[in-house]
N, C-alpha and C positions, 0 to 999 in steps of 0.2 A: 624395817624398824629404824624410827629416825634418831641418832644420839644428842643427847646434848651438847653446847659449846665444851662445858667440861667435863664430861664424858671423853670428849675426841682429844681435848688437852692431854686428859690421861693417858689415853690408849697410844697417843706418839709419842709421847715423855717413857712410857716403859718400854713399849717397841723400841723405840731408837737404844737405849739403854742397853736393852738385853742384845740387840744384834752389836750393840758398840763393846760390852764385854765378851762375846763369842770371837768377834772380830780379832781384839786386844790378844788374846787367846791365841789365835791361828798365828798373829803375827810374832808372839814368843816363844810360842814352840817352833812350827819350821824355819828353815834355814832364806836367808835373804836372798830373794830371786825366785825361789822357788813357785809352782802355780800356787798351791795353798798359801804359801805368803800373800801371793797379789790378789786371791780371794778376800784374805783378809785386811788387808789394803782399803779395795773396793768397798765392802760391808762395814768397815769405819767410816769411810767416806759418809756411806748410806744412813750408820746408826746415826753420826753427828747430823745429819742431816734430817730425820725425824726430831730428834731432840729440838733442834732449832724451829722445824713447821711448829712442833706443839706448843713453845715459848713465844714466838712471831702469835699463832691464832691465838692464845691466851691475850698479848699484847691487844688485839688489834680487837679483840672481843670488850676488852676492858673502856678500850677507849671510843668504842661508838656507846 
């Protein structure tokens, strides 16, 4: 089944979100260095990083 442009807007704007608050999470509670910290590190990396695909393809959707 094929999504919408904003269908797919949605779907990385709340992915990235919810992995970017789990993320935020990991890195407040354990201790710095720790593997769970750099999990959460990483998955920040990642949340920001859907948040931006979905604002970029929004972008790039608008202007063709």
């Amino acid at each position: 089944m094929d999504s919408s442009p904003m269908e797919r807007f949605v779907q990385l704007i709340v992915a990235g979100s919810i992995v970017l608050v789990g993320a935020l999470w990991l890195v407040a509670i354990f201790e710095w260095g720790s593997t769970l910290w750099i999990v959460g590190i990483v998955l920040a990396v990642l949340g920001i990083g859907g948040l931006a695909a979905g604002i970029v393809s929004e972008l790039e959707a608008s202007v063709l």
